[in-house]
One Martini backbone bead per residue (centre of mass of N, CA, C, O) as a GRO file, in nm:
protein
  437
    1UNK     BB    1  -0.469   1.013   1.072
    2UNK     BB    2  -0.186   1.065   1.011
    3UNK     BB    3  -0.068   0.828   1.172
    4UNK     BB    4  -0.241   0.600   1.025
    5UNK     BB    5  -0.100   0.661   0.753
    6UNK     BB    6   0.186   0.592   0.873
    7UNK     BB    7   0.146   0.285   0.904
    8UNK     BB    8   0.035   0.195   0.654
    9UNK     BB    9   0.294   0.261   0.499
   10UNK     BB   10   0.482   0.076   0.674
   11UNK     BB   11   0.355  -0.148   0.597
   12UNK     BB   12   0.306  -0.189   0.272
   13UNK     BB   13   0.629  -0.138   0.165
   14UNK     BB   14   0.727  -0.445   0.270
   15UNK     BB   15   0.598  -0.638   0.105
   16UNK     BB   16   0.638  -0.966  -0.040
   17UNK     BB   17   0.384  -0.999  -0.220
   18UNK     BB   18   0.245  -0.947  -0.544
   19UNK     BB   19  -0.130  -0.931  -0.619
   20UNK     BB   20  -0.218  -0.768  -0.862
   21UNK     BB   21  -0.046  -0.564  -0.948
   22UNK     BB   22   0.028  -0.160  -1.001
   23UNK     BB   23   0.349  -0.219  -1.072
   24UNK     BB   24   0.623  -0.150  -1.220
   25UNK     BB   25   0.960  -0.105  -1.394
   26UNK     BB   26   1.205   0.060  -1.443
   27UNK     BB   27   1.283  -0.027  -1.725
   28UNK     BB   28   1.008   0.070  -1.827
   29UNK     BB   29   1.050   0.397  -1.769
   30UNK     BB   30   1.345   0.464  -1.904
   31UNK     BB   31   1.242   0.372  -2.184
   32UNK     BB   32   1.020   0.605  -2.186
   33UNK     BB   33   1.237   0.832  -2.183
   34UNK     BB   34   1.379   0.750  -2.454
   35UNK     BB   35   1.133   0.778  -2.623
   36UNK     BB   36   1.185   1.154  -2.579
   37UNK     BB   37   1.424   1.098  -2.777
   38UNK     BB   38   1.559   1.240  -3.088
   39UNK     BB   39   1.704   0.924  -3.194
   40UNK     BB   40   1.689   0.734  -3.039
   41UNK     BB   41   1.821   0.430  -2.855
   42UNK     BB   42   1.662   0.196  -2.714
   43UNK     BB   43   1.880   0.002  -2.413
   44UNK     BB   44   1.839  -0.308  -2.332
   45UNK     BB   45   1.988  -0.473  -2.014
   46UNK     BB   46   1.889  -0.773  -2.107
   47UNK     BB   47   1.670  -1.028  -2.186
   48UNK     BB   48   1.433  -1.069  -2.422
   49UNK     BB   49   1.206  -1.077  -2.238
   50UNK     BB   50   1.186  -0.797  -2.114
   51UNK     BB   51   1.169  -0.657  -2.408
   52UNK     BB   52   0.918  -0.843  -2.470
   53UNK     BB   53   0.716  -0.709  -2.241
   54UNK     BB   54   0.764  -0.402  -2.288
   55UNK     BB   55   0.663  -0.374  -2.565
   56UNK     BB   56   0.386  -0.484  -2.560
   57UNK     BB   57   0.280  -0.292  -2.379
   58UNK     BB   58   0.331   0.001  -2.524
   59UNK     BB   59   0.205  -0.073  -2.742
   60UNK     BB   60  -0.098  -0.166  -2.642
   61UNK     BB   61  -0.152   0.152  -2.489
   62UNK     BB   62  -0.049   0.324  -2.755
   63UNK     BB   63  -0.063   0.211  -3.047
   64UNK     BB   64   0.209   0.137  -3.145
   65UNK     BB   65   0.537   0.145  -3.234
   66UNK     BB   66   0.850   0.006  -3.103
   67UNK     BB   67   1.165   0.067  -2.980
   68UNK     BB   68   1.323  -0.208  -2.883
   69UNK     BB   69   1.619  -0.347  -2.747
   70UNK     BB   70   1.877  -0.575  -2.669
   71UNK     BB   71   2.156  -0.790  -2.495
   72UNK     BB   72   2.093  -1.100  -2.476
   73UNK     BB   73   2.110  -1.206  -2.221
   74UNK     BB   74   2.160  -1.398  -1.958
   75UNK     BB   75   2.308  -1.589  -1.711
   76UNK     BB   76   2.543  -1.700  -1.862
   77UNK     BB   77   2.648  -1.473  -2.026
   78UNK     BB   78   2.667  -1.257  -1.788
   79UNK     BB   79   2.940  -1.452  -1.690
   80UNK     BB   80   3.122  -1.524  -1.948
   81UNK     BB   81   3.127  -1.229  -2.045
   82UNK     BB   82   2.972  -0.997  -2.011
   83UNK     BB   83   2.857  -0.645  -2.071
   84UNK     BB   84   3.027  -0.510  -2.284
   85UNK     BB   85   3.016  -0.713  -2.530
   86UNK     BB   86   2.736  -0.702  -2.566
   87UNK     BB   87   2.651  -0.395  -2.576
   88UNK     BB   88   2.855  -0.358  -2.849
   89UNK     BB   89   2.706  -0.589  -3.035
   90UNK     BB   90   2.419  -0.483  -3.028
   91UNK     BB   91   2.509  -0.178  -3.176
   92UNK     BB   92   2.609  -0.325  -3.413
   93UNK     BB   93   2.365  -0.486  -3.487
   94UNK     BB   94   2.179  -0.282  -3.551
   95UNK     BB   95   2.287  -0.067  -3.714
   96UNK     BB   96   2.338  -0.222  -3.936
   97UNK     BB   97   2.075  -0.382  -3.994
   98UNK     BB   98   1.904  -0.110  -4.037
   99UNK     BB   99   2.054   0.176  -4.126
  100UNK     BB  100   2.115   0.354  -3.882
  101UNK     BB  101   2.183   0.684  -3.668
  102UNK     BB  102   2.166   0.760  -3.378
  103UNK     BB  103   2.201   1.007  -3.150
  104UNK     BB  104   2.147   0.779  -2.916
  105UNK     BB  105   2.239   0.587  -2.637
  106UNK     BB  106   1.984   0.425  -2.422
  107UNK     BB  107   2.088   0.272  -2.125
  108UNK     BB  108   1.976  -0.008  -1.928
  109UNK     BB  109   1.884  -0.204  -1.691
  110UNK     BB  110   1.846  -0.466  -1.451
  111UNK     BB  111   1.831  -0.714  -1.230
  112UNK     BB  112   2.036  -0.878  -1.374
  113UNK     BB  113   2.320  -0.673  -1.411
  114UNK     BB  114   2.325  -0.587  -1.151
  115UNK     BB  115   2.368  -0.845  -1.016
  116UNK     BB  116   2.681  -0.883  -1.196
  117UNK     BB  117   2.777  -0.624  -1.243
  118UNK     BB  118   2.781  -0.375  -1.431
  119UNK     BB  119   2.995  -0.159  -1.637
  120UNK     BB  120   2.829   0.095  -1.830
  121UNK     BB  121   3.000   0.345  -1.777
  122UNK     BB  122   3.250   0.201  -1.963
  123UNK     BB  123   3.143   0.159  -2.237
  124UNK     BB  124   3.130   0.473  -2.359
  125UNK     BB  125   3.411   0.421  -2.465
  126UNK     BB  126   3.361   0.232  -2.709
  127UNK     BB  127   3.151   0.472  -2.808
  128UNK     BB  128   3.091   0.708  -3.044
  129UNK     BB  129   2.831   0.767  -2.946
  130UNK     BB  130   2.613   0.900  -2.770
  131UNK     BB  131   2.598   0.838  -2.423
  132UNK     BB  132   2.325   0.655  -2.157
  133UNK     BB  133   2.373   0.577  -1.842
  134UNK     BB  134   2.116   0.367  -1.643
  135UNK     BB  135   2.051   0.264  -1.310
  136UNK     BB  136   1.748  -0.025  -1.332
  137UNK     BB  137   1.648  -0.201  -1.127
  138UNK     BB  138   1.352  -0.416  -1.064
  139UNK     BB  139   1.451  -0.443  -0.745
  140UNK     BB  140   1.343  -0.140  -0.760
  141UNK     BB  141   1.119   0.062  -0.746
  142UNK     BB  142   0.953   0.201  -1.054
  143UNK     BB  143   0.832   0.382  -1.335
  144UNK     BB  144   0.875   0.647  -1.188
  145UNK     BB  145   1.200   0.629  -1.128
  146UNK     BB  146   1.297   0.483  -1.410
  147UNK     BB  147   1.256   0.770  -1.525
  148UNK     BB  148   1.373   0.992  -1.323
  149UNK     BB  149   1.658   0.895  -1.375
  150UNK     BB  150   1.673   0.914  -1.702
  151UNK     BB  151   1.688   1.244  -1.663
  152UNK     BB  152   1.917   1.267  -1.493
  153UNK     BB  153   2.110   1.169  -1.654
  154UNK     BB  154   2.093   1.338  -1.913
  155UNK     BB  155   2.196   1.526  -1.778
  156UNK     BB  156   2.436   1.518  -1.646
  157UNK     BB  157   2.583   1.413  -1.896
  158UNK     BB  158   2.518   1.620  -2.080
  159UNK     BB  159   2.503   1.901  -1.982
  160UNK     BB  160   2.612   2.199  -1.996
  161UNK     BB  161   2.809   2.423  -1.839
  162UNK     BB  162   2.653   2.724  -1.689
  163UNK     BB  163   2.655   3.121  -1.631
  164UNK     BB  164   2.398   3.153  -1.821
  165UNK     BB  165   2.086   3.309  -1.967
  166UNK     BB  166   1.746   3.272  -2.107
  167UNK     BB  167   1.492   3.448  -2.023
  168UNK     BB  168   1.331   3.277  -2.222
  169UNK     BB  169   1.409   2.993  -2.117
  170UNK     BB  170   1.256   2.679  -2.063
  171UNK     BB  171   1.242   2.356  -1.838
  172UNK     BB  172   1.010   2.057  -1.840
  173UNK     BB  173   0.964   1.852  -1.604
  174UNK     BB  174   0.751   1.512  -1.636
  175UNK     BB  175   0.617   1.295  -1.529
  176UNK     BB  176   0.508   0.956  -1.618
  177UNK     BB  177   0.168   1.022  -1.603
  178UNK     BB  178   0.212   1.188  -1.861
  179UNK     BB  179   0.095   1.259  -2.137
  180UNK     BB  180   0.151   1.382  -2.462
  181UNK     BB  181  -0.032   1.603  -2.447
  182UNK     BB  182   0.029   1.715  -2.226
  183UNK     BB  183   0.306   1.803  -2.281
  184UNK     BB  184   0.210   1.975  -2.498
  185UNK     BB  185   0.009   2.186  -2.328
  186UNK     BB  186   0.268   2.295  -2.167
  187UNK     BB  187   0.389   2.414  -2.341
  188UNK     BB  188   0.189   2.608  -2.515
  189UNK     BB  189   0.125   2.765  -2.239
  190UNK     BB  190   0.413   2.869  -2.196
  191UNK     BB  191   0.462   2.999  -2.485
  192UNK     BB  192   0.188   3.205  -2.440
  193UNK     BB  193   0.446   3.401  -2.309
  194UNK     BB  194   0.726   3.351  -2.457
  195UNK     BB  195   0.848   3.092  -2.428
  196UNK     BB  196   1.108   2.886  -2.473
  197UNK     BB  197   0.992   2.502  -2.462
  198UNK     BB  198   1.078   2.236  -2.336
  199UNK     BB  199   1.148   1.885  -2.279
  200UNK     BB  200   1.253   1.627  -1.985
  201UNK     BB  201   1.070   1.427  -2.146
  202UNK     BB  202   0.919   1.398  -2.492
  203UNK     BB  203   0.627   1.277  -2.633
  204UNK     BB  204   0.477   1.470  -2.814
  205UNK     BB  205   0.636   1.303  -3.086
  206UNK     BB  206   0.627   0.956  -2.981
  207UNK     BB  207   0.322   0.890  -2.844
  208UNK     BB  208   0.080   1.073  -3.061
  209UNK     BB  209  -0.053   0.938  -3.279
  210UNK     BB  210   0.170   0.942  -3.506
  211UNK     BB  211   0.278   0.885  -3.798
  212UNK     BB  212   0.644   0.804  -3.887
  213UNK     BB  213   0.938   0.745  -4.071
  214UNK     BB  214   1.072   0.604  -3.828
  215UNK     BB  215   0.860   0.437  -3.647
  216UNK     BB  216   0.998   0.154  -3.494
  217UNK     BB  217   1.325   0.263  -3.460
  218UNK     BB  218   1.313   0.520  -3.339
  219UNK     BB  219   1.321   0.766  -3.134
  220UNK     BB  220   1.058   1.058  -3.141
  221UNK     BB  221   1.136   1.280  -2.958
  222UNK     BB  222   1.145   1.679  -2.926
  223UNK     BB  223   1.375   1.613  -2.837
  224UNK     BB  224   1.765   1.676  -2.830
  225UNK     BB  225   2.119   1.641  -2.781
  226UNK     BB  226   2.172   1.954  -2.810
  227UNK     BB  227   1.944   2.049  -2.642
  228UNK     BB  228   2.023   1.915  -2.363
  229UNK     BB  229   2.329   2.051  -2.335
  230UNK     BB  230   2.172   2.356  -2.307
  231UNK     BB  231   1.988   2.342  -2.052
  232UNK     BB  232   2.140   2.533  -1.867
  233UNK     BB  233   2.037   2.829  -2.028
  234UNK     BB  234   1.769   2.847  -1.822
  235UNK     BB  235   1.577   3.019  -1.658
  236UNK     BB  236   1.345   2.781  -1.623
  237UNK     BB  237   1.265   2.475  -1.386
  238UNK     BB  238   1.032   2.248  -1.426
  239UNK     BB  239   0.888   2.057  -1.169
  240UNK     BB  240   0.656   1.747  -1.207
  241UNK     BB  241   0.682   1.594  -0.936
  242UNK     BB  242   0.859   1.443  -0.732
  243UNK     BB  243   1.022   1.251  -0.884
  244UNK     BB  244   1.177   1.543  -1.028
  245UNK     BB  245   1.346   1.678  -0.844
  246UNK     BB  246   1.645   1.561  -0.903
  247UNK     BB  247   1.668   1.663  -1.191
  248UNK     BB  248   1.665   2.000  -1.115
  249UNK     BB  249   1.923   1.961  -0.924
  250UNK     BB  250   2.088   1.858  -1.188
  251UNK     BB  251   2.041   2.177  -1.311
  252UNK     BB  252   2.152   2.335  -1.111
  253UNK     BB  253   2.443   2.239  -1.124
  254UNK     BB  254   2.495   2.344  -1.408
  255UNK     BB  255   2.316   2.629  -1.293
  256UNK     BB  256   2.274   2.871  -1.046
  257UNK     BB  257   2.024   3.056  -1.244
  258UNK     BB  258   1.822   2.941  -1.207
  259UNK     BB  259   1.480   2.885  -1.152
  260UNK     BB  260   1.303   2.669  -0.923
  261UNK     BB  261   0.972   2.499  -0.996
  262UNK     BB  262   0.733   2.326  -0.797
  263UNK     BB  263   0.496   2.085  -0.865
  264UNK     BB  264   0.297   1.826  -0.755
  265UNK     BB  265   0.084   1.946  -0.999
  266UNK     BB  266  -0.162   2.076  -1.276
  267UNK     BB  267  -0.455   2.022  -1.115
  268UNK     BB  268  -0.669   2.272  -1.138
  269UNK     BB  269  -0.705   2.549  -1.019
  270UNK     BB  270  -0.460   2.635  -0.797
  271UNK     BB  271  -0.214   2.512  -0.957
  272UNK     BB  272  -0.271   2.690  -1.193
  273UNK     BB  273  -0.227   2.956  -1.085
  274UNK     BB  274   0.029   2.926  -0.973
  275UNK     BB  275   0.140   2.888  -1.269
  276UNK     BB  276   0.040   3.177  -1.391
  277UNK     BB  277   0.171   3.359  -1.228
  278UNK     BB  278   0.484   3.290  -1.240
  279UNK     BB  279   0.494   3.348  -1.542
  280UNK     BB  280   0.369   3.629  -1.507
  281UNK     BB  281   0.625   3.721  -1.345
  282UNK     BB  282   0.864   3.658  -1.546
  283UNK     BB  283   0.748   3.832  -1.808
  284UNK     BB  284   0.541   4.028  -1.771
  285UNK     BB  285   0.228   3.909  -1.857
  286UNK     BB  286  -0.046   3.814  -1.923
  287UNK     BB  287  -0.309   3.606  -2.005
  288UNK     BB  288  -0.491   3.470  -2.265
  289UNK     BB  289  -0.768   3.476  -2.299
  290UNK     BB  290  -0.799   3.153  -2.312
  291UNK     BB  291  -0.674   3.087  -2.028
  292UNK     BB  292  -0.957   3.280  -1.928
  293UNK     BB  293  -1.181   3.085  -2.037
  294UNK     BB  294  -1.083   2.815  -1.893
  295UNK     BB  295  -1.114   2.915  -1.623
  296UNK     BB  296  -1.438   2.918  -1.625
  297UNK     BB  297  -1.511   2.650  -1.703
  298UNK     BB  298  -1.394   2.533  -1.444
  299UNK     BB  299  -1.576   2.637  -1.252
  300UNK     BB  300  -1.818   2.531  -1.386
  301UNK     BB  301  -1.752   2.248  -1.345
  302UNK     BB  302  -1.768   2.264  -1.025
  303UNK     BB  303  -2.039   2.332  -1.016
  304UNK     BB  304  -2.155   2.076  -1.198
  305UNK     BB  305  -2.011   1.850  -0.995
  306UNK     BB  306  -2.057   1.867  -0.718
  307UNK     BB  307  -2.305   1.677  -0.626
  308UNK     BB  308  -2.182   1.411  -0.722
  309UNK     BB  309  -1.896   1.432  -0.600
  310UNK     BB  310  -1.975   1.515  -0.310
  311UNK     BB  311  -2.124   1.218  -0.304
  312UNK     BB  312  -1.859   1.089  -0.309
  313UNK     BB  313  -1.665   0.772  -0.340
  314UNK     BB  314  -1.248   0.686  -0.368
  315UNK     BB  315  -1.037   0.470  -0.570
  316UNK     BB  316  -0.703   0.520  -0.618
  317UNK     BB  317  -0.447   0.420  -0.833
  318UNK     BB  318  -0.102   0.449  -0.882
  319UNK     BB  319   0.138   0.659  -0.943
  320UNK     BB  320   0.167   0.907  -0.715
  321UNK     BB  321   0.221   1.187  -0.874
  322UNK     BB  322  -0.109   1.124  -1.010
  323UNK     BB  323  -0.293   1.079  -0.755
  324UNK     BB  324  -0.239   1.380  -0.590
  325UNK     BB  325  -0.406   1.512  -0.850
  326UNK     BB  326  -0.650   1.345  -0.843
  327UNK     BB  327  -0.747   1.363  -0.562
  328UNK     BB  328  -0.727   1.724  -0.521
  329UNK     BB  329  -0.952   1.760  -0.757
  330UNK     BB  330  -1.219   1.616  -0.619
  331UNK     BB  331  -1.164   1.784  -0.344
  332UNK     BB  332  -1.245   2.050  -0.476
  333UNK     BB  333  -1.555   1.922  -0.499
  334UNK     BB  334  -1.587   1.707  -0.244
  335UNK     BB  335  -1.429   1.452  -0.284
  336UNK     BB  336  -1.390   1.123  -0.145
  337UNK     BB  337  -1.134   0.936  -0.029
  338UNK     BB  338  -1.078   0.613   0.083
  339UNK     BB  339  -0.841   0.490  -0.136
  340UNK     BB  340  -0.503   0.512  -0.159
  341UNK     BB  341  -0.281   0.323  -0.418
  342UNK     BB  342   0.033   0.239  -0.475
  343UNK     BB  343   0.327   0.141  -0.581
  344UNK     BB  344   0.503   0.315  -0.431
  345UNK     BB  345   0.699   0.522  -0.221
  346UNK     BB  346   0.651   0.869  -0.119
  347UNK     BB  347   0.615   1.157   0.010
  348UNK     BB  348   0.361   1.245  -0.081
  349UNK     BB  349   0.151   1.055   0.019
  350UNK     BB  350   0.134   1.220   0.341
  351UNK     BB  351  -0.055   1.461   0.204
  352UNK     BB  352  -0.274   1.304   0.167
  353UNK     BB  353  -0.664   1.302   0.203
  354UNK     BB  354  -0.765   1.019   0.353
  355UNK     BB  355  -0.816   0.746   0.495
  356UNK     BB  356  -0.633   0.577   0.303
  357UNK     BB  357  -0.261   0.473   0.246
  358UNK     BB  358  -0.089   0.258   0.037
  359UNK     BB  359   0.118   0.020  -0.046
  360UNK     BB  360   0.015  -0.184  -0.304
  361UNK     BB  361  -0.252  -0.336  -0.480
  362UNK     BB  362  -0.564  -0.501  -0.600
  363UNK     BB  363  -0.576  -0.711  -0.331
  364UNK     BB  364  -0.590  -0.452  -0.119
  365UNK     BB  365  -0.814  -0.258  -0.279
  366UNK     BB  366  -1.062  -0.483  -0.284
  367UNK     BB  367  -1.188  -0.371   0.022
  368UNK     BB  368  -1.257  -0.051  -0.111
  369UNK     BB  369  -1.455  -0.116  -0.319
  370UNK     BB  370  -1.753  -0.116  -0.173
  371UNK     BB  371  -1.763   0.180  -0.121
  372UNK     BB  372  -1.755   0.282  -0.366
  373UNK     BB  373  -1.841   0.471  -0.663
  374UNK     BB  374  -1.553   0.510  -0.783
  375UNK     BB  375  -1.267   0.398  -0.989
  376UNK     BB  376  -0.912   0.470  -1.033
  377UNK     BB  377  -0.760   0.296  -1.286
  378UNK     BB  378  -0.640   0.064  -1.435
  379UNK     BB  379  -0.752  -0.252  -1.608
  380UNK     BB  380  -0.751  -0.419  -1.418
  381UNK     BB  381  -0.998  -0.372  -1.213
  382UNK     BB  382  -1.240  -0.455  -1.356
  383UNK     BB  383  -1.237  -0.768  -1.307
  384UNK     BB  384  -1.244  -0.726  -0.986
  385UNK     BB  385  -1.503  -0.542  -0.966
  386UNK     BB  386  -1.720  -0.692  -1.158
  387UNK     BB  387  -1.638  -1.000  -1.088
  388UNK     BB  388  -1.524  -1.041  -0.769
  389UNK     BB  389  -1.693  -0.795  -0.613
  390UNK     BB  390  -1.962  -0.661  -0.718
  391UNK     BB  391  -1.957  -0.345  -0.753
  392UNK     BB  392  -2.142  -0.091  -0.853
  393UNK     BB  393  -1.909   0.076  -0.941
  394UNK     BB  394  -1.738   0.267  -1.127
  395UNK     BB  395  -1.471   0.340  -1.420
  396UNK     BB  396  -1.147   0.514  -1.421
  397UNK     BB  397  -0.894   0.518  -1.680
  398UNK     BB  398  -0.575   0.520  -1.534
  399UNK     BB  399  -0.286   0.431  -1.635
  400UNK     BB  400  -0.040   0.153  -1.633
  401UNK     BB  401  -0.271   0.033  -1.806
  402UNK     BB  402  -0.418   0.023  -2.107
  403UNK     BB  403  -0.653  -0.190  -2.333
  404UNK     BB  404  -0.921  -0.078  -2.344
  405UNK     BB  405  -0.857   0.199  -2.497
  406UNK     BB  406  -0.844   0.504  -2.742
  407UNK     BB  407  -0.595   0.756  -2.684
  408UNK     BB  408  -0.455   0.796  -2.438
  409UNK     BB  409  -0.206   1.012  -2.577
  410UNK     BB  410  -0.486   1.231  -2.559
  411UNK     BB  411  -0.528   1.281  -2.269
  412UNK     BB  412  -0.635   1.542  -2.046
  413UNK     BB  413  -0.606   1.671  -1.705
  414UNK     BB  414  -0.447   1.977  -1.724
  415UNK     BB  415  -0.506   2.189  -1.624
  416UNK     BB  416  -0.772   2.352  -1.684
  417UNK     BB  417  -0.881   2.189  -1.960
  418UNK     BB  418  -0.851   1.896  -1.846
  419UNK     BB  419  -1.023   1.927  -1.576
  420UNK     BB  420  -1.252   1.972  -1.658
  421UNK     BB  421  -1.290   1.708  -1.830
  422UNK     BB  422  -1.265   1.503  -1.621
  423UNK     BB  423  -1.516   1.609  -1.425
  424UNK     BB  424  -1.701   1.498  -1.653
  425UNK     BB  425  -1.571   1.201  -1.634
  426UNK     BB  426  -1.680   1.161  -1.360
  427UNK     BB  427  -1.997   1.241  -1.364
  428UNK     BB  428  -2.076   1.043  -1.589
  429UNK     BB  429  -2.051   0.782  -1.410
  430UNK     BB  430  -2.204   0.895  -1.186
  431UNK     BB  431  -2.469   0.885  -1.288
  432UNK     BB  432  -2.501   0.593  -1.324
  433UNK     BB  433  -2.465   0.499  -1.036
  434UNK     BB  434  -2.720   0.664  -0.910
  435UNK     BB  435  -2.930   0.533  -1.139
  436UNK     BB  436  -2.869   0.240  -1.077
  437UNK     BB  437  -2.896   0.268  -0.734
   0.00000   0.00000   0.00000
């Protein structure tokens, strides 16, 4: 199976045209990343065009207002401007504006601006406020490798080198398929041994359903430009995701007495206890009440699903470090998955037990679905599945998009008490399967 695994990854990886695709681009990534940075002014480097789609997408998934900014590029004028005059009077056009002053400007590009070649990170020199420029073109990677470069650029550039660590201070580095309330219940979790816990980037209080009084002017992400230049004295970088890794890499690089935990997701019972175990060893204090008592709920969890879930077939699809934590947790309960359907490659793929694994499409997993009882994907699948296959298979809706449903970066899978409730949502799917098959 092994084999076959690499196989089907290394023919799918290099399609030449994707129908119905389940891939995001970079700068869509990188722009959620800047929205998690709190007073942030996310400046796509893009023709209008890019930015009125970035937007309008996050809109409608998070139900939020967005700020989305560019530099109004074209062809014609990344060639006869250049970057720089773009870039330098968009900052000024916008801050005048709207007469607010950003705490830091996160520049991206697309895949015009790589073409043309730009110089984003000299641009930095002619601009008074901090500045953060990540090299993301479209035609390269995906929304999570677009989030995870910015999240690394932002590293690198303001954090300051230190040989000092603050024993009790922590900071989680989540993969792009992580909602707002995950990422906010696992600083919580954290917070409850006692660490004092950043995350970068935050969305937990920008696209977490709270109206606030600047929202859809600049990003309002928990975390601030003084707070990430400080990251290096943590004593401790948890990096969530494959994706990840090189971002916890470039903290390493600030001070090397951090120590870093690295987990490729943290769903379910197995890698939950591995991340409350590490935590109690570093603080040396048991877990709260609370967090043993969600630990037994998702037992009982895993018992009371297992008949449906153990006795069913599953296809995945969806940004890899997504993927790989919802696979490992169905498969704890005994379900089968037919097919991941990943939207890029990554190594973590390789490790996945499926039938197949590979990089492709909806059109691609459009004959995975008739084997199915329940499909996991984004709202796009819905019309392949029930219109198109005419599948029996129920569908359970994760990753971007959804347009389906209202609540989204409220849903939490992670930790205890999320896949909890995740296996009871994929229960009552499989009850309607199972009744009506």
């Amino acid at each position: 199976m092994e084999a076959e695994k690499r196989i089907a990854l290394s023919k799918h990886e290099h399609k030449p045209l994707q129908v119905n695709p389940i891939k995001h681009s970079q700068p869509m990534g990188a722009a959620l990343a800047f929205y998690g940075i709190r007073n942030s002014l996310p400046l796509m480097h893009a023709s209008q065009g890019c930015a009125s789609y970035t937007k309008v997408f996050f809109t409608r998934h998070f139900n939020e207002p967005i700020p989305m900014y560019n530099t109004s590029v074209s062809d014609i004028t990344a060639v006869l401007d250049g970057g720089d005059y773009s870039i330098l009077m968009s900052i000024e056009n916008i801050t005048k504006k709207n007469k607010f002053k950003p705490e830091i400007i996160g520049l991206h590009t697309t895949g015009l601006t790589e073409t043309k070649g730009d110089d984003v990170r000299s641009v930095g020199e002619h601009i008074e406020l901090p500045y953060c420029y990540v090299n993301t073109p479209d035609f390269e990677g995906g929304m999570e490798s677009g989030w995870a470069l910015a999240a690394k650029a932002l590293i690198e550039q303001h954090t300051r080198p230190s040989s000092q660590i603050k024993p009790n201070k922590i900071v989680i580095l989540p993969h792009v398929s992580m909602q707002p309330i995950e990422i906010e219940k696992i600083k919580a979790f954290c917070e409850s041994f006692g660490f004092e816990t950043y995350a970068l980037p935050d969305l937990s209080t920008s696209m977490d359903g709270f109206f606030g009084e600047q929202q859809g002017k600049l990003g309002q992400g928990a975390i601030g430009i003084d707070e990430i230049r400080g990251l290096g004295e943590s004593a401790v970088v948890v990096s969530v995701g494959t994706s990840m890794k090189k971002a916890a890499e470039a903290l390493l690089e600030k001070n090397a007495a951090i120590k870093h935990l690295h987990f490729d997701h943290l769903m379910g019972q197995d890698k939950s206890d591995n991340f409350v175990a590490e935590l109690m060893s570093i603080r040396e204090i048991d877990p709260s009440p609370a967090i043993k008592r969600w630990r037994g709920r998702l037992q009982d969890a895993m018992l009371d699903t297992h008949f449906l879930i153990g006795s069913s077939k599953f296809v995945v699809t969806g940004e890899p470090d997504m993927c790989v934590g919802i696979c490992e947790l169905l498969q704890s309960v005994g379900g089968s998955i037919e097919a991941v359907v990943a939207t890029v490659y990554s190594p973590i793929l390789e490790e996945i037990e499926a039938d197949t694994v590979f990089v492709g499409d909806l059109e691609d997993a459009k004959k995975h679905f008739k084997n199915a009882d329940l499909v996991i994907s984004n709202f796009h699948a819905e019309r392949i599945l029930h219109m198109e296959v005419q599948s029996h298979a129920e569908l359970v809706l994760r990753g971007f998009p959804n347009y389906e449903e209202l609540g989204n970066q409220l849903k939490s899978d992670q930790l205890y008490e999320g896949s909890t409730y995740f296996l009871f949502e994929v229960a009552n799917k499989l009850q309607k399967v199972k009744h009506h098959g």
